[in-house]
DRENLOMI-680110 format. One record per residue: residue in one letter; x, y, z of N, C-alpha, C in turn. Coordinates in steps of 0.2 Angstrom, whole numbers, padded with zeros to 4 digits, always signed. Layout:
BEGIN
AXYZXYZXYZ
...
END
This chain:
BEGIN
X+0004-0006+0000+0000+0000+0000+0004+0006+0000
X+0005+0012-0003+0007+0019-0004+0009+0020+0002
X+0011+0025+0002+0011+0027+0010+0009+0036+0006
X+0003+0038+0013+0000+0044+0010+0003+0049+0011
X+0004+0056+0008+0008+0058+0006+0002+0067+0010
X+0005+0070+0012+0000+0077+0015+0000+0082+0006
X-0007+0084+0006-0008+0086-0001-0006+0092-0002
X-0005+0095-0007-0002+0099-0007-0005+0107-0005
X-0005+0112-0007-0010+0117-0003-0012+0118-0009
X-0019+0121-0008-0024+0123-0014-0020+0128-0018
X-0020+0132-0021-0018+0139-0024-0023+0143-0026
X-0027+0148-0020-0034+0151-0021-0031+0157-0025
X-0036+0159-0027-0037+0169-0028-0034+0171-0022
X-0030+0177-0023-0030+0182-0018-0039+0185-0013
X-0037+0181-0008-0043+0182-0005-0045+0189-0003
X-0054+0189-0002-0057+0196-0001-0058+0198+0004
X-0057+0194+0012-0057+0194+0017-0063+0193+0019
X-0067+0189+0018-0073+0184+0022-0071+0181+0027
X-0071+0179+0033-0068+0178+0040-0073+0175+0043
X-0071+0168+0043-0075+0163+0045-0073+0161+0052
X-0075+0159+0060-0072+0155+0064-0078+0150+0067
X-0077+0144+0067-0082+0137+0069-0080+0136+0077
X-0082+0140+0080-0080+0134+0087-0074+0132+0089
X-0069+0140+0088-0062+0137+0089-0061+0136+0095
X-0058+0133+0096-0053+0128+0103-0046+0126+0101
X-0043+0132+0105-0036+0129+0108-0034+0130+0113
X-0027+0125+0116-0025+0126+0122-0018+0124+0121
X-0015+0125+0126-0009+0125+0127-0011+0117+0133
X-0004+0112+0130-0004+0108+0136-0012+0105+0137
X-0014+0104+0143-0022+0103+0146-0025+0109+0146
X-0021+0114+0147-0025+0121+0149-0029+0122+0144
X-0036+0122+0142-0038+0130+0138-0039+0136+0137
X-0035+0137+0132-0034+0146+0130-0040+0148+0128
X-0042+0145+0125-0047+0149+0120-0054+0143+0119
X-0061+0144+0120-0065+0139+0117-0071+0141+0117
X-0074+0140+0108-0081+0143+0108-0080+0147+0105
X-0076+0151+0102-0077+0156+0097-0079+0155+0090
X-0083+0160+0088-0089+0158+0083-0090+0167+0081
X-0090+0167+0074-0092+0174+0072-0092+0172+0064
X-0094+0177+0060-0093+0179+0053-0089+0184+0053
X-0088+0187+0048-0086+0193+0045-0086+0193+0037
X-0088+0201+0036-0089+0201+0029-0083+0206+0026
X-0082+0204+0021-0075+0211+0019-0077+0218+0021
X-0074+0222+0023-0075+0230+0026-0080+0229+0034
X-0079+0222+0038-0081+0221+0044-0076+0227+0049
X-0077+0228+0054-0070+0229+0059-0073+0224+0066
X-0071+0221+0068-0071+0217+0073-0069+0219+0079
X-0070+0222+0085-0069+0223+0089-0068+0216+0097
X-0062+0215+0099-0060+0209+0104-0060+0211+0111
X-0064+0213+0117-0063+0214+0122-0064+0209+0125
X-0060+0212+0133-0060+0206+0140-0054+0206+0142
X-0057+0204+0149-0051+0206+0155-0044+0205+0151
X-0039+0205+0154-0031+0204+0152-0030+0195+0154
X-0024+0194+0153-0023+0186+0150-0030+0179+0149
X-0036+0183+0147-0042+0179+0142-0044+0175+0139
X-0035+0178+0133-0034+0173+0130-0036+0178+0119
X-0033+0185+0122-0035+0190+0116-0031+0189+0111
X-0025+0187+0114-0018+0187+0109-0018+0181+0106
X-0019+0176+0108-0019+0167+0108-0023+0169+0101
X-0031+0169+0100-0034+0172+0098-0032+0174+0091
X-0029+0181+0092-0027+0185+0087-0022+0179+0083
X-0016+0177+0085-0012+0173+0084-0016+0166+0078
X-0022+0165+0080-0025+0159+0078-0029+0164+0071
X-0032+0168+0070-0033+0171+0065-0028+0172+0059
X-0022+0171+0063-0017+0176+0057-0016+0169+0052
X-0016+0162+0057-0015+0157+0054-0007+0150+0059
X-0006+0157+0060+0002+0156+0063+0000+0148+0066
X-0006+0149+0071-0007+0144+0077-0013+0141+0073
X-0014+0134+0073-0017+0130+0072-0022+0129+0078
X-0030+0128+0077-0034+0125+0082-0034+0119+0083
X-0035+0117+0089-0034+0109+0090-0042+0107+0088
X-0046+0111+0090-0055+0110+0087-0058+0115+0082
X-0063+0114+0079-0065+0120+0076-0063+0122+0072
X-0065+0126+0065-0062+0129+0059-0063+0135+0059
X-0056+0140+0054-0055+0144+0054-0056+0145+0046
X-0059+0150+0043-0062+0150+0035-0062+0155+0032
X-0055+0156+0029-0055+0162+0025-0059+0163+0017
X-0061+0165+0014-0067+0165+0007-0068+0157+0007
X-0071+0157+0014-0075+0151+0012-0070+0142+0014
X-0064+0145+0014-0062+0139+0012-0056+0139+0020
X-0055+0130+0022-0051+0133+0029-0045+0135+0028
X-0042+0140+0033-0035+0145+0032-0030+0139+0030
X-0032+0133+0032-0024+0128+0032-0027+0125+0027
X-0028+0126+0022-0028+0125+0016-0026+0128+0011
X-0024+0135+0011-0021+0136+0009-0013+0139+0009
X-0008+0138+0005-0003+0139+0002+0001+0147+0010
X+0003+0144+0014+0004+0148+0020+0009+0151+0017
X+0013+0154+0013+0017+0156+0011+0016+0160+0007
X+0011+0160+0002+0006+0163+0000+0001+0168+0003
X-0001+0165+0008-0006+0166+0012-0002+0173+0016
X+0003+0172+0016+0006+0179+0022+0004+0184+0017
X+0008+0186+0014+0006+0192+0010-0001+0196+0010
X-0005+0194+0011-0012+0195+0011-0016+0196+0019
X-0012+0194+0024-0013+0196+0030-0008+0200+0035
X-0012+0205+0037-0006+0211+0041-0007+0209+0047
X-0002+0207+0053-0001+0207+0060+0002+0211+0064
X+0000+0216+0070+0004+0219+0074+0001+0215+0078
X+0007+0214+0083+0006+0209+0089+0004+0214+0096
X+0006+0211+0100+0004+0214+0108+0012+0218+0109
X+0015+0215+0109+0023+0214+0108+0027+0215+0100
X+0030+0223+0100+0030+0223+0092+0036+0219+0092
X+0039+0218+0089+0047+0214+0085+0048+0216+0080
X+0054+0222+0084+0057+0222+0076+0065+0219+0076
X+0069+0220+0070+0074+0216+0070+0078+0220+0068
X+0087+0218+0068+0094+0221+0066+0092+0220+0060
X+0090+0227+0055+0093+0228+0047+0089+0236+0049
X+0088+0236+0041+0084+0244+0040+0078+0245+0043
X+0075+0249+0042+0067+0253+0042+0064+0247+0037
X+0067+0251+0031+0064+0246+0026+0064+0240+0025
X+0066+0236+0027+0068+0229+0029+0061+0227+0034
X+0060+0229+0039+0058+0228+0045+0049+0229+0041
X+0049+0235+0038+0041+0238+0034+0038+0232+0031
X+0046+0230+0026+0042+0226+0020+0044+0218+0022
X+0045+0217+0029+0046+0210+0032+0051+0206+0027
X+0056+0209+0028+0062+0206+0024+0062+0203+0020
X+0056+0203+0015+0058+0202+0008+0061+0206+0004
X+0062+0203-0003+0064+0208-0007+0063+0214-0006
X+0066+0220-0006+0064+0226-0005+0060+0229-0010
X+0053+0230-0008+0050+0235-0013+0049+0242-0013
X+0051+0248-0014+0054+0252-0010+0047+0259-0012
X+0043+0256-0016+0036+0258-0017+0034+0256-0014
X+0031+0249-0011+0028+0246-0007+0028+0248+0001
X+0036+0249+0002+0038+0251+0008+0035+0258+0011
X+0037+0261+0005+0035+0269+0008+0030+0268+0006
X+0024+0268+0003+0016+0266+0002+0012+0266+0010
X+0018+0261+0013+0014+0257+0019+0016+0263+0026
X+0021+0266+0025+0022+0269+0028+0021+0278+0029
X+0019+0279+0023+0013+0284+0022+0005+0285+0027
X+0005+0277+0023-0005+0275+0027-0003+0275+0034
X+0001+0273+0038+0005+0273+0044+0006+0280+0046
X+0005+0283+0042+0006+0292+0043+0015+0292+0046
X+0019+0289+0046+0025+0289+0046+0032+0289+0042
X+0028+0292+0037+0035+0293+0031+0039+0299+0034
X+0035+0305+0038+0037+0312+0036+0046+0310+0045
X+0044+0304+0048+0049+0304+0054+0053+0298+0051
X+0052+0294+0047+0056+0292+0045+0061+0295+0040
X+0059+0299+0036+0065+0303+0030+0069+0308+0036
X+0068+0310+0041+0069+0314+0045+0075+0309+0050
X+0074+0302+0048+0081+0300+0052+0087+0300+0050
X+0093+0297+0053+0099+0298+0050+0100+0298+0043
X+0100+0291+0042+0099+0288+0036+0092+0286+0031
X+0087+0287+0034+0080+0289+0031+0078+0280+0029
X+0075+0277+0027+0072+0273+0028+0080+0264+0025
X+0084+0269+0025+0092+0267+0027+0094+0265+0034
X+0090+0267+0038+0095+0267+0045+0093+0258+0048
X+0098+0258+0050+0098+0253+0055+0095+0252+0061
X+0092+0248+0061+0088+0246+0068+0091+0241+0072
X+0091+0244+0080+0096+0238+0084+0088+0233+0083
X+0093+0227+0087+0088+0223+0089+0082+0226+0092
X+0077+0223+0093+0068+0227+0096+0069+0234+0094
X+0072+0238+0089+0071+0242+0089+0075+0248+0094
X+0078+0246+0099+0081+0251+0105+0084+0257+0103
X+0083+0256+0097+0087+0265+0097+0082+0270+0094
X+0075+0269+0094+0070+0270+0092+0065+0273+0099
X+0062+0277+0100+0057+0279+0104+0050+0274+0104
X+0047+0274+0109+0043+0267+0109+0036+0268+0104
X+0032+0274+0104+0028+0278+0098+0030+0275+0093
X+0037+0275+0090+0038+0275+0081+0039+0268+0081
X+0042+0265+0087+0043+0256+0086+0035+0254+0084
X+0030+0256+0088+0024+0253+0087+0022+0254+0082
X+0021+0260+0081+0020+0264+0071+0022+0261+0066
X+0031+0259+0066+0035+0256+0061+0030+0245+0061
X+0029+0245+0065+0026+0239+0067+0019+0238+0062
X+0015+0244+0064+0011+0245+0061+0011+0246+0054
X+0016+0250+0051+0017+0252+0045+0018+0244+0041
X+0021+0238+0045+0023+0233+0043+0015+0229+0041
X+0012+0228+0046+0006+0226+0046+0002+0230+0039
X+0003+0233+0037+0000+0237+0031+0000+0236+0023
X+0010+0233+0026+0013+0232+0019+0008+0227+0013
X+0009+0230+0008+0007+0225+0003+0000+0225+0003
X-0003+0229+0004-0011+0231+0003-0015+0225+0006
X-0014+0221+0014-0017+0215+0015-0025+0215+0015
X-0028+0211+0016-0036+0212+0014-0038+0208+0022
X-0032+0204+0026-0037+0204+0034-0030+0205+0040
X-0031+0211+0042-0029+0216+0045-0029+0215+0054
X-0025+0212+0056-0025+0211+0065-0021+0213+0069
X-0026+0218+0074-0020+0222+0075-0025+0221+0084
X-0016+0220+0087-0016+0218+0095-0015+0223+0100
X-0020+0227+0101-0021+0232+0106-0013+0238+0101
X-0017+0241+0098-0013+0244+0093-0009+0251+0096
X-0016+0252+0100-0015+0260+0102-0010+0259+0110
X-0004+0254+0111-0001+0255+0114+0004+0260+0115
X+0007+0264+0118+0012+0267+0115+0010+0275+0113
X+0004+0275+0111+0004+0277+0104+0003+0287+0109
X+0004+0290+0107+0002+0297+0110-0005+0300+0107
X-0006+0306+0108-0013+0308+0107-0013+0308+0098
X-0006+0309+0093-0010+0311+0086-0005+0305+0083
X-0003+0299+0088-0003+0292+0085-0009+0287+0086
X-0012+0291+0090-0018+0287+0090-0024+0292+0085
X-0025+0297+0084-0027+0299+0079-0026+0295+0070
X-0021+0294+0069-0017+0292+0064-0022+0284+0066
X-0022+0282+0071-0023+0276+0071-0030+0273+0067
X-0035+0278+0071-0041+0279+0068-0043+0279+0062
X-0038+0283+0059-0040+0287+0050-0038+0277+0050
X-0031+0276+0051-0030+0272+0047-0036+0263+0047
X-0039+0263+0054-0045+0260+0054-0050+0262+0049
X-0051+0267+0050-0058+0270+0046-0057+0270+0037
X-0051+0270+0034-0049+0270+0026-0049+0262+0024
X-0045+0259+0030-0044+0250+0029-0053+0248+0028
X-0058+0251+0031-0065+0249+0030-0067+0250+0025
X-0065+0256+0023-0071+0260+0014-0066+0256+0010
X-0059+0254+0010-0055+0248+0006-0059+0240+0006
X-0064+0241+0010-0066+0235+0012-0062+0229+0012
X-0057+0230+0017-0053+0227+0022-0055+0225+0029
X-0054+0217+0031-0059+0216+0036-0052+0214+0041
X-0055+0219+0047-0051+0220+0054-0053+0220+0059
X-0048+0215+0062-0049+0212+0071-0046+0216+0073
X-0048+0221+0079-0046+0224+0081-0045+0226+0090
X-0041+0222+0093-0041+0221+0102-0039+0226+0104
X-0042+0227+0110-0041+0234+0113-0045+0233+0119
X-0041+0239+0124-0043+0241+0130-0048+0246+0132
X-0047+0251+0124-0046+0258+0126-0056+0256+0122
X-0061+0262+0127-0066+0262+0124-0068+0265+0118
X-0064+0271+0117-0063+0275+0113-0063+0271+0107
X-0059+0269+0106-0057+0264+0099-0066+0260+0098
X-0070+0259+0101-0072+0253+0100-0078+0259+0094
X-0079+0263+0095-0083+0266+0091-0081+0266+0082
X-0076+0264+0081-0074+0259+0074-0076+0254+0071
X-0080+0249+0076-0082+0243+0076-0090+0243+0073
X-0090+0238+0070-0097+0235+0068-0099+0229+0074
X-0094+0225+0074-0096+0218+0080-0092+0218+0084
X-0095+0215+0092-0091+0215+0095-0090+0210+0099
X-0083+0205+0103-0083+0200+0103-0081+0199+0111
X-0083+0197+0115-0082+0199+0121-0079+0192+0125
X-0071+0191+0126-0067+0185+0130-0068+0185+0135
X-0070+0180+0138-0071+0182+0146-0067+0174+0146
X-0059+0173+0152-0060+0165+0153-0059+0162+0148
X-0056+0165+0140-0057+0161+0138-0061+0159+0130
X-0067+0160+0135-0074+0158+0131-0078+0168+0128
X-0080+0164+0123-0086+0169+0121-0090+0173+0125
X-0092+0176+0129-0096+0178+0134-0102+0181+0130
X-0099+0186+0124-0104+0189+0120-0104+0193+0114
X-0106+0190+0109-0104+0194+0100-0112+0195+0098
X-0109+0202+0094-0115+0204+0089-0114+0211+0088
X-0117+0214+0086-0117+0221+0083-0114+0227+0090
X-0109+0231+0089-0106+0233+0093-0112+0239+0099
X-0115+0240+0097-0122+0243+0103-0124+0238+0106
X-0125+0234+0105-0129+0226+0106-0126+0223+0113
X-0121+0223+0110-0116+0219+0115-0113+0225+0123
X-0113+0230+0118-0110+0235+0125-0118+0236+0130
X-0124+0237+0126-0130+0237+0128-0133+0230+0135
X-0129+0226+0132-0130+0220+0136-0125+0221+0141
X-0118+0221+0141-0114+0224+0148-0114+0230+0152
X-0117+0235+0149-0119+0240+0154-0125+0237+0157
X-0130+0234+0155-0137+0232+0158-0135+0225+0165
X-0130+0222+0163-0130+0218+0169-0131+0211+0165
X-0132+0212+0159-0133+0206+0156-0131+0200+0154
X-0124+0203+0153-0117+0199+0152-0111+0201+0155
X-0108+0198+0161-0105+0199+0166-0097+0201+0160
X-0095+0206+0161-0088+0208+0157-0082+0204+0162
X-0082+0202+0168-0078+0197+0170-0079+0190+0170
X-0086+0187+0167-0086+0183+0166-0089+0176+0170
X-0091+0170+0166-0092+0163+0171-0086+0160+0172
X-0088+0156+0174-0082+0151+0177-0077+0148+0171
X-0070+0148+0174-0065+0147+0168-0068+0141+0165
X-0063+0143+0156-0065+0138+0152-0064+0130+0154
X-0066+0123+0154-0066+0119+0158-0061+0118+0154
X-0057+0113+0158-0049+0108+0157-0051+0105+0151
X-0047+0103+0149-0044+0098+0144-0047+0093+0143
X-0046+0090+0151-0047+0083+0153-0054+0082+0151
X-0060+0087+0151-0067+0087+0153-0068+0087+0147
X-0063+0090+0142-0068+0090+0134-0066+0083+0129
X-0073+0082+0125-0071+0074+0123-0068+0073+0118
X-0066+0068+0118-0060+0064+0113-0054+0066+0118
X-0048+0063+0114-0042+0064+0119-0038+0072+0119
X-0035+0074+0123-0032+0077+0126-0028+0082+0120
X-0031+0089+0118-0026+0092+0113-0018+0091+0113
X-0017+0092+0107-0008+0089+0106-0005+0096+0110
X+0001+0097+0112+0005+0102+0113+0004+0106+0108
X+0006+0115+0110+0006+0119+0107+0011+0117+0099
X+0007+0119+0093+0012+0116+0087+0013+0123+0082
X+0015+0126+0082+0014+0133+0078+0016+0130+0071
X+0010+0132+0066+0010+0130+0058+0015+0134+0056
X+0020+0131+0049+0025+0133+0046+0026+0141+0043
X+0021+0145+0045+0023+0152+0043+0022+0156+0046
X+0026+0163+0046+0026+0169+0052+0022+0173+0048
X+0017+0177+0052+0017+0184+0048+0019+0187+0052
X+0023+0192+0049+0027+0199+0052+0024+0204+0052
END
């Protein structure tokens, strides 16, 4: 008998951003991080992610981008699951700012256009809609200069912004950005807004975590982690309407249940799928 062979990856269209999630569940180990997420999204959605801190917002974001695999449930980009297609392909088309920016020893523009090829249109493009072109030509060497490791010779503002700039590159069509307005001072968080609100009329669909209230008035849906678990999604009045009323506790039920409790055997340890997005 053959020995069977894993198939190769489909080769779809540049996707539209339809954003699909079935009931994801994952966990580290036995623990659950995540279980029971369920929403749509349509292109030019913005999603909005709240809930207390360590929830389970960034695991989450992480599992969107593709990076991390669910141990249950499907993830469905136009329709069809993320791990099907061509993850190498697939970056290109999805912008990631993390909780935690990273950046690395090379240039600006290295760091923008995530160490590929240098496209030096593409880079300053991204860096523009970032509203950050006018501080970086202003550096030593302008979109030439060297970055130590994480960025240290950088103020923590432009490190987050250049992050974001990266997140932009390449005109991505699903857009996730992890409590973005870190850092950011009064007219980086402006900047931040415009560039929510333009990524929408692009009909670009964006997951967007966050603390700050203010931010949430960008949102169409909104997805409330409590624990873990989904405590509450739907239309972004709807859902703030139901936690100001008492209706849905913003701290939550009782944590997500153990590993051991949920059936079939016991999720694999954490296995991060073969591609980064930057």
């Amino acid at each position: 008998m053959p020995l069977s062979r894993r198939p190769k990856p489909w080769i779809f269209p540049p996707p539209k951003g339809r954003l699909t999630a079935e009931k994801l569940l994952f966990a580290h180990g036995r623990k659950v991080v995540v279980a029971g997420v369920t929403f749509e999204l349509e292109p030019g959605t913005v999603l909005g992610v709240i809930g207390p801190s360590g929830t389970g917002k960034s695991t989450l974001a992480r599992l969107l981008t593709g990076v991390w695999r669910p141990q249950n449930g499907i993830l469905r980009l136009d329709g069809a699951d993320m791990h099907q297609w061509d993850q190498n392909k697939l970056g290109r088309h999805i912008g990631y700012l993390p909780q935690d920016v990273e950046l690395f020893t090379g240039s600006v523009a290295l760091n923008i256009g995530r160490f590929q090829e240098e496209d030096q249109a593409a880079v300053q493009a991204a860096a523009e809609f970032a509203g950050i072109h006018d501080y970086i030509a202003g550096l030593p060497d302008g979109y030439a200069t060297v970055l130590e490791e994480q960025g240290r010779n950088l103020p923590g503002g432009l490190r987050q912004r250049i992050g974001l700039a990266r997140a932009l590159f390449a005109s991505p069509r699903l857009v996730i950005l992890d409590e973005p307005d870190a850092n950011l001072d009064f007219t980086g968080l402006e900047a931040l807004k415009r560039i929510v609100e333009e990524l929408k009329g692009q009909g670009v669909t964006v997951v967007l975590i966050t603390h700050r209230s203010s931010l949430l008035g960008l949102t169409d849906k909104l997805l409330l982690l409590v624990n873990g678990q989904q405590a509450a999604y739907g239309p972004t009045a709807e859902v703030l309407q139901k936690i100001s009323s008492g209706a849905v506790s913003a701290t939550g039920p009782a944590p997500a249940p153990a590993a051991s409790a949920l059936p079939g055997p016991p999720p694999p340890p954490l296995q991060p799928a073969p591609v980064t997005v930057q």
